[in-house]
C-alpha positions as CSV (number, residue, x, y, z in Angstrom):
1,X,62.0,53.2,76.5
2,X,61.5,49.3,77.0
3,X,60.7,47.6,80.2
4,X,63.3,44.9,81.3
5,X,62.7,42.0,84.3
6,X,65.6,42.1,85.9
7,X,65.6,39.8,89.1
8,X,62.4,40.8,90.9
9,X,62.3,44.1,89.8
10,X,61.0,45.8,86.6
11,X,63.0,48.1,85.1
12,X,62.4,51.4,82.5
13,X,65.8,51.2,80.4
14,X,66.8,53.8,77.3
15,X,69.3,54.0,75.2
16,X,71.5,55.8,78.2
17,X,71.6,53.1,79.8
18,X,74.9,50.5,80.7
19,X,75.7,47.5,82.2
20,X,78.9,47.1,83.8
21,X,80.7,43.2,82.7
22,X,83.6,43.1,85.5
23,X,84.1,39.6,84.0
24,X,82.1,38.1,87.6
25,X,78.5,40.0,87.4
26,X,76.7,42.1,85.3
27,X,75.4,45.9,87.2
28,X,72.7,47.9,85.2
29,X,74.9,51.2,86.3
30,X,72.4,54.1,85.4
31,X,69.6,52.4,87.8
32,X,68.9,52.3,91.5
33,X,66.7,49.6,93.4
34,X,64.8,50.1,96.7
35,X,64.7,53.2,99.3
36,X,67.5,55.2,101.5
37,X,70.1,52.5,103.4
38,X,68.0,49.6,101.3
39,X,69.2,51.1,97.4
40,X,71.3,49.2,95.5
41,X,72.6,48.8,92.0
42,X,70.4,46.2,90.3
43,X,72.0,42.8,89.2
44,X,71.8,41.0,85.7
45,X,72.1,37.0,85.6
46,X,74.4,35.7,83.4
47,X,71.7,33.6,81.7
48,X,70.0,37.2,81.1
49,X,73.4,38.1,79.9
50,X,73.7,36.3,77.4
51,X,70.0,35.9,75.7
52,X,70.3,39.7,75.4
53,X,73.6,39.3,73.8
54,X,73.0,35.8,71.7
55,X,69.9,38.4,70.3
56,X,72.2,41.4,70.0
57,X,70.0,43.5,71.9
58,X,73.0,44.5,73.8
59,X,76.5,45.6,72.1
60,X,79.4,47.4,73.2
61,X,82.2,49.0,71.4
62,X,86.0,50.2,71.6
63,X,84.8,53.4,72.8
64,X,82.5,51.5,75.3
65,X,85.6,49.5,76.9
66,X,88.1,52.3,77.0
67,X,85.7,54.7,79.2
68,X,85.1,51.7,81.2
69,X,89.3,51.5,81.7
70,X,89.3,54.8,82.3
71,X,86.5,54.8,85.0
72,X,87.5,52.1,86.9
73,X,91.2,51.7,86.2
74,X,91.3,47.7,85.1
75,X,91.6,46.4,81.6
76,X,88.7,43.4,82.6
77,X,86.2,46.0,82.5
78,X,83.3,47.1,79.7
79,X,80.3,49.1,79.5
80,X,77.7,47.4,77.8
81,X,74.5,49.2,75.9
82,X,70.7,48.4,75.4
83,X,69.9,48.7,71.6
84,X,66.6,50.4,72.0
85,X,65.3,49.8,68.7
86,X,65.7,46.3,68.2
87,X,64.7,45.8,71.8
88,X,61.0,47.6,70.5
89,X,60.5,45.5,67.6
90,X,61.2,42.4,69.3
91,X,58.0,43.3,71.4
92,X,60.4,44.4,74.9
């Protein structure tokens, strides 16, 4: 488990962890935000986006993009994941 700034808000993210791309914004899926009518799914900027990709501490896969067609019915969605390791040695 690796701690992640994400906005205002630290987050605990493992390797079950995804992040929606909808081609507009990137949604950490697996986490809530906040309390009762407040709670919300948290948001990634695109500059966060990328450095995590750019690093390849985030990857996805055919698998990845067909369960996120499946899910949510469009062919401009993927699932993206955290890779854990990498994310531990680079001191996350």
């Amino acid at each position: 488990m690796v701690k992640l700034k994400v906005g205002r808000n630290i987050l605990d993210i493992d390797e079950n962890d995804l992040i929606l791309d909808d081609g507009a914004c990137y949604q950490i899926i697996t986490k809530r935000i906040g309390f009762g009518f407040n709670e919300s799914i948290p948001v990634m900027s695109k500059k966060l986006f990328a450095d995590l990709k750019k690093c390849e501490l985030i990857f996805t896969s055919e698998r990845l993009r067909q369960a996120a067609i499946e899910k949510y019915g469009n062919s401009v969605v993927a699932f993206w994941k955290f890779n854990i390791d990498k994310m531990q040695k680079m001191g996350y």
